[in-house]
BAVO-36860 format. One record per atom (N, C-alpha, C): x, y, z; atom name; residue number from 1. Coordinates in pm, 1 decimal, always signed. Layout:
BEGIN
+----------+----------+----------+----+-----+
|     east |    north |       up |  a |   k |
+----------+----------+----------+----+-----+
|        X |        Y |        Z | CA | NUM |
...
+----------+----------+----------+----+-----+
This chain:
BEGIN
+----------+----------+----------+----+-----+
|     east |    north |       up |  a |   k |
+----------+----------+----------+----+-----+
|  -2769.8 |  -4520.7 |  -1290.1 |  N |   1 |
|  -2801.4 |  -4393.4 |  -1351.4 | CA |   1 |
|  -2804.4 |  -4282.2 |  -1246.5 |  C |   1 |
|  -2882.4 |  -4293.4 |  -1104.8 |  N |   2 |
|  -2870.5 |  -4220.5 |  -1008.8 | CA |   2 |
|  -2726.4 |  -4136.9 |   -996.4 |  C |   2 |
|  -2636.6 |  -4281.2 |   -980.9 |  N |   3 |
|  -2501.2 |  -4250.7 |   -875.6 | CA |   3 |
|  -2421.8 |  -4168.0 |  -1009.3 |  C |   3 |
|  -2452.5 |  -4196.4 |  -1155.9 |  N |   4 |
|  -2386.0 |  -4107.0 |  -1228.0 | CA |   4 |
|  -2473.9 |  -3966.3 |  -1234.8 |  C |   4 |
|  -2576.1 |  -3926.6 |  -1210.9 |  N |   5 |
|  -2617.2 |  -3838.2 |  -1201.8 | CA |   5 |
|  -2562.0 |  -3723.7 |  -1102.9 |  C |   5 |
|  -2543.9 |  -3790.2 |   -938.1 |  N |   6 |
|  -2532.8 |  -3663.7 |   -825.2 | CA |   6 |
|  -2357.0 |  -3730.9 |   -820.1 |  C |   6 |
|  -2274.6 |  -3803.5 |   -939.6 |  N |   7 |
|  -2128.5 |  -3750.4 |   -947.1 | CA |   7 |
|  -2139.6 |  -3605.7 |  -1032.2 |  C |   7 |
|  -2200.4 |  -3612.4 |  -1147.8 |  N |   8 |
|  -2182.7 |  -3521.7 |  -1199.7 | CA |   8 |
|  -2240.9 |  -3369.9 |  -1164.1 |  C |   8 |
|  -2330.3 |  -3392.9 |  -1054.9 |  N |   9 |
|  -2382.0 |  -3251.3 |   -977.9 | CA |   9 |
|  -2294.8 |  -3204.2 |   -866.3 |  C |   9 |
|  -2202.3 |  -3353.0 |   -842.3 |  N |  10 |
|  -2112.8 |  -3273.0 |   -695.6 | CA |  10 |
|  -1974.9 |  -3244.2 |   -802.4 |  C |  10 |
|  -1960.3 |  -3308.0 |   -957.0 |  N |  11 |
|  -1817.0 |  -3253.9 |  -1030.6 | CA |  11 |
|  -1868.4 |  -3062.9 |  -1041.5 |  C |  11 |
|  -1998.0 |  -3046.5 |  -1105.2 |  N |  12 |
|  -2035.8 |  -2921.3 |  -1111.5 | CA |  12 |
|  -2033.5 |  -2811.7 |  -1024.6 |  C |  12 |
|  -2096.5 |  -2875.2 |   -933.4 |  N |  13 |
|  -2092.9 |  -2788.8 |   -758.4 | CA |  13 |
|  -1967.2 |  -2758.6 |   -711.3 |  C |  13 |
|  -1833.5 |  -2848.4 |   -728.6 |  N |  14 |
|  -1720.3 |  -2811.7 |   -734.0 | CA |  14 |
|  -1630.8 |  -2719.3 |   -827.1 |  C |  14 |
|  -1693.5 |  -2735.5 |   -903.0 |  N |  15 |
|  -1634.2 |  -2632.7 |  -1015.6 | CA |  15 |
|  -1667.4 |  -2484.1 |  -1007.9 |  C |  15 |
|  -1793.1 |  -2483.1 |   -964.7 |  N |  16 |
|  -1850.8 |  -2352.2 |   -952.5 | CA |  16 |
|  -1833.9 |  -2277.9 |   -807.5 |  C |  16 |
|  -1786.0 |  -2414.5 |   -692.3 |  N |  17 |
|  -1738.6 |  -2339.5 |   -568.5 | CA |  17 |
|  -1604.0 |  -2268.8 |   -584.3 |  C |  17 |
|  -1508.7 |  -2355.3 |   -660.0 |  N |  18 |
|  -1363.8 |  -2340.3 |   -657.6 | CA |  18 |
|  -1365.3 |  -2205.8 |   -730.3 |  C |  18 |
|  -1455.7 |  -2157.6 |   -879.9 |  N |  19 |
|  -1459.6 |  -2082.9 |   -939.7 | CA |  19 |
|  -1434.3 |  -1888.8 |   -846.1 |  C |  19 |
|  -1550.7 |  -1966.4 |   -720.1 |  N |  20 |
|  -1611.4 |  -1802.9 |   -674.7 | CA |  20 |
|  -1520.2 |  -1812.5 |   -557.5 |  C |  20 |
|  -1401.9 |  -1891.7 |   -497.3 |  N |  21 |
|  -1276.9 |  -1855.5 |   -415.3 | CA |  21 |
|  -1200.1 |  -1771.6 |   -399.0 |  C |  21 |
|  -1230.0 |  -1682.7 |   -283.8 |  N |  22 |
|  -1146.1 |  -1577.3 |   -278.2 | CA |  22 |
|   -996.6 |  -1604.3 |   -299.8 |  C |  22 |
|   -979.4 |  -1478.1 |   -351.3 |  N |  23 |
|   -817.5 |  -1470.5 |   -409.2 | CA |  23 |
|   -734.7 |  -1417.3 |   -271.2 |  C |  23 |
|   -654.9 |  -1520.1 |   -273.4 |  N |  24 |
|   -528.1 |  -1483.2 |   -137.4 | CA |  24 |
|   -478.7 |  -1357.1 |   -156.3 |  C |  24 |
|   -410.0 |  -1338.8 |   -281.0 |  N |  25 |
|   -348.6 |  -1208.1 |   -329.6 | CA |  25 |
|   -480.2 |  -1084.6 |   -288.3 |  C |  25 |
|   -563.7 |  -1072.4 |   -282.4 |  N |  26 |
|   -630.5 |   -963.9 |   -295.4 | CA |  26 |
|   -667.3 |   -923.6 |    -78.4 |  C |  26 |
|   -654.0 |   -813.0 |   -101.8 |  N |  27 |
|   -676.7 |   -755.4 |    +29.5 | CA |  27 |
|   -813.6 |   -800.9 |    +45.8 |  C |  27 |
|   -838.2 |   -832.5 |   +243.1 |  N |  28 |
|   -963.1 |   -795.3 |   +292.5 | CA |  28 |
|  -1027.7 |   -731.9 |   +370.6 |  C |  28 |
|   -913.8 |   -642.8 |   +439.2 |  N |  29 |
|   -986.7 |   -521.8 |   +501.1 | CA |  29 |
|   -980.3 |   -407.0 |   +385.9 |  C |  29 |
|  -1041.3 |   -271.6 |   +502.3 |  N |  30 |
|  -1023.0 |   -137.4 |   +392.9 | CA |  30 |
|   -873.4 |    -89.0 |   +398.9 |  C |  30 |
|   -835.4 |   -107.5 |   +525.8 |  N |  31 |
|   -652.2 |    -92.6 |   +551.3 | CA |  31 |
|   -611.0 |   -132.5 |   +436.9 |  C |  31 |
|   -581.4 |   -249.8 |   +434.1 |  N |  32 |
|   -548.0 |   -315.5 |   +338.4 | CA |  32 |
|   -532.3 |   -277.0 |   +189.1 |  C |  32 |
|   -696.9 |   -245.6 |   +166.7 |  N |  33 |
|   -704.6 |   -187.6 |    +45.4 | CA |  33 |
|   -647.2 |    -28.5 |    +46.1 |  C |  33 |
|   -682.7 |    +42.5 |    +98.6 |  N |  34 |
|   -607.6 |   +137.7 |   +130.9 | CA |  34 |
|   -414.6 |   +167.7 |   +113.4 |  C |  34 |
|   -375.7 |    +93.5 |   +163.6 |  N |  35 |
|   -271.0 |    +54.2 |   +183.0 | CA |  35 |
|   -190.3 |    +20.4 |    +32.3 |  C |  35 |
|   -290.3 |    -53.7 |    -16.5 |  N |  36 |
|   -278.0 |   -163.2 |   -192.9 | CA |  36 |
|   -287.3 |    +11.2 |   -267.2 |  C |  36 |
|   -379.7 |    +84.8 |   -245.6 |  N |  37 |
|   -381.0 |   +195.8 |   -333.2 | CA |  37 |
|   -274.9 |   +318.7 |   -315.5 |  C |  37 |
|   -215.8 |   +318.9 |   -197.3 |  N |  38 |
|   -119.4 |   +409.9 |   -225.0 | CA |  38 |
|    +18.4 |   +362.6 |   -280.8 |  C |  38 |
|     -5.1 |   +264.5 |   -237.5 |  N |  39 |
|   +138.9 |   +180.3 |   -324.4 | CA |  39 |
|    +89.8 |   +200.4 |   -432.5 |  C |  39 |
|    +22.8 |   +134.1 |   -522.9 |  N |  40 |
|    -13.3 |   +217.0 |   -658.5 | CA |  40 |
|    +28.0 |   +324.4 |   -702.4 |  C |  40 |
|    -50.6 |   +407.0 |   -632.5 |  N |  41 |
|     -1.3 |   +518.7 |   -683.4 | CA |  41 |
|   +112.7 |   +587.7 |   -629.8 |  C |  41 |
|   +250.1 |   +537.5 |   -548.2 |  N |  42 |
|   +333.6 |   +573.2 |   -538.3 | CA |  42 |
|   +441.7 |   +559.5 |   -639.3 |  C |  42 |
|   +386.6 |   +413.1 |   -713.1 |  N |  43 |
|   +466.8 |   +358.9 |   -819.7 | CA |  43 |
|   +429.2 |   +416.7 |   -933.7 |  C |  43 |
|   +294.6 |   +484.0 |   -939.7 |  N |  44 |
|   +290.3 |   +510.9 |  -1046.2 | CA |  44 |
|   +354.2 |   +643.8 |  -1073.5 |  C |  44 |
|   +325.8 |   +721.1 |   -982.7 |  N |  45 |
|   +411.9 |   +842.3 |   -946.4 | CA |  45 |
|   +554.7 |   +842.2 |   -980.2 |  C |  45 |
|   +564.0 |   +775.6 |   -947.7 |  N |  46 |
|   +742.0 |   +740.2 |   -963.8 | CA |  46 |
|   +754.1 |   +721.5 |  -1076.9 |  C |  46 |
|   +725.4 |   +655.0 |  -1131.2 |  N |  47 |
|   +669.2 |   +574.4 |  -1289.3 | CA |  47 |
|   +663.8 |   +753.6 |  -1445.1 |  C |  47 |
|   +576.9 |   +797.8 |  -1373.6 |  N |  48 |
|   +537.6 |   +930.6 |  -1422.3 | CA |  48 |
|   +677.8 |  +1055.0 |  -1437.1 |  C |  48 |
|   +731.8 |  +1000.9 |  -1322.3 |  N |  49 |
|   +878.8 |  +1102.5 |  -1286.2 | CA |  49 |
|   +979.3 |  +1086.1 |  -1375.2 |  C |  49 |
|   +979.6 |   +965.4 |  -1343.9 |  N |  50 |
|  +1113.8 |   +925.8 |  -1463.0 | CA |  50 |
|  +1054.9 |   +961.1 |  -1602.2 |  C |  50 |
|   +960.8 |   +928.5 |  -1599.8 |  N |  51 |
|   +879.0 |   +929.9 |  -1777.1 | CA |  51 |
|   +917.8 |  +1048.8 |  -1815.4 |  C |  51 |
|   +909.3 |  +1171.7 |  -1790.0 |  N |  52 |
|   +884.7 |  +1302.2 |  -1832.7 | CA |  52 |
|   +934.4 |  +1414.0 |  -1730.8 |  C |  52 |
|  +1053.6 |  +1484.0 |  -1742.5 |  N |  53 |
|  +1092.1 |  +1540.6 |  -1624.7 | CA |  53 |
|  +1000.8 |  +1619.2 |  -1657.5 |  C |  53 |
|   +947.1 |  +1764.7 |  -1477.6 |  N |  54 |
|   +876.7 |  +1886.4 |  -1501.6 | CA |  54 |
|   +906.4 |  +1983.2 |  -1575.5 |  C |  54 |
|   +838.1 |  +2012.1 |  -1646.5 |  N |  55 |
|   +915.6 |  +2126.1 |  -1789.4 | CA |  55 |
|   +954.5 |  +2260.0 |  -1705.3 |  C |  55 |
|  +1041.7 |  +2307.3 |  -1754.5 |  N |  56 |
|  +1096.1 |  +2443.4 |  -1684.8 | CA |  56 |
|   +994.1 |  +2576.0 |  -1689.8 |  C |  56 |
|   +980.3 |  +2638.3 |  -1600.7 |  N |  57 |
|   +944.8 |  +2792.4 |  -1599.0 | CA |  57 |
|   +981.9 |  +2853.8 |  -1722.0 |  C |  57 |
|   +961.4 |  +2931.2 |  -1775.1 |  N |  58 |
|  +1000.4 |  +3053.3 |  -1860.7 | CA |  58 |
|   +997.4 |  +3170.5 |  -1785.4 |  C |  58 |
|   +914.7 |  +3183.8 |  -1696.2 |  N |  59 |
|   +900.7 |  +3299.6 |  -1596.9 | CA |  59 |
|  +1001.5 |  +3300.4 |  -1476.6 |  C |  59 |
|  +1102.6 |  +3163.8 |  -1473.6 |  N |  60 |
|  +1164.2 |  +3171.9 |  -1323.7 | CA |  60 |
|  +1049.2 |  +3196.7 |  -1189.6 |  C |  60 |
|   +936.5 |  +3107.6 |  -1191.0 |  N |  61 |
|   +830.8 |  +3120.4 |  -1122.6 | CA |  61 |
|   +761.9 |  +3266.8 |  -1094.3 |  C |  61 |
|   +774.9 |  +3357.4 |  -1156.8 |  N |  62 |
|   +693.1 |  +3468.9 |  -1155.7 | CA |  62 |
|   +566.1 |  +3425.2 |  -1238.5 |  C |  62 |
|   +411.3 |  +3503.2 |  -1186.2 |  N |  63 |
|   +335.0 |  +3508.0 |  -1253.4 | CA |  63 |
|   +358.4 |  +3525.7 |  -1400.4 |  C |  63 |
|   +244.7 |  +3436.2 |  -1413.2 |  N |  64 |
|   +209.0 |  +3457.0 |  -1604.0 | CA |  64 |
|   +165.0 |  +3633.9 |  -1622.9 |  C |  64 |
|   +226.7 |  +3651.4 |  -1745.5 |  N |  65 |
|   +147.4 |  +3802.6 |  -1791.9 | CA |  65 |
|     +5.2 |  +3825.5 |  -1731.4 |  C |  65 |
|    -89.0 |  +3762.4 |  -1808.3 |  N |  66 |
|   -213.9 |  +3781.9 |  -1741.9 | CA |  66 |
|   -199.2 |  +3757.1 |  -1650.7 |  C |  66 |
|   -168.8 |  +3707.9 |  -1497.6 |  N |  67 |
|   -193.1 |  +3668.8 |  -1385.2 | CA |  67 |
|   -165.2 |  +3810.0 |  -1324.9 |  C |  67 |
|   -133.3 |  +3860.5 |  -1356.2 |  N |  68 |
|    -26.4 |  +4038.4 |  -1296.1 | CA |  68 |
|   -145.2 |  +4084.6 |  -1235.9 |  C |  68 |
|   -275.4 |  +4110.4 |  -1318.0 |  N |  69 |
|   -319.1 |  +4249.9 |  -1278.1 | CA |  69 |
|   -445.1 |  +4167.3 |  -1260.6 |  C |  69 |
+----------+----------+----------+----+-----+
């Protein structure tokens, strides 16, 4: 009864170590992370570009009416 008891506390203890294992894929410095976030948002940027070109001026970049005075 013992020896089935502390199998089933070291099957548990394993399950719950393997559970909280850092992920290879994930950065561990701030570089890193740093690094992970501008790629992000370079792609997403990019992502955004193609999506929707910038809508045109009506003004040919002159101030808006109200902006004049």
């Amino acid at each position: 009864m013992r020896t089935s008891a502390s199998i089933l506390t070291l099957a548990a203890t394993g399950a719950v170590l393997c559970g909280c294992a850092a992920d290879p894929r994930m950065p561990e410095s701030s570089y890193q992370w740093e690094r992970r976030q501008d790629r992000i948002e370079q792609e997403w940027r990019a992502g955004q570009a193609k999506a929707a070109p910038a809508p045109s001026t009506s003004t040919n970049g002159a101030p808006a009416p109200e902006d004049r005075f």
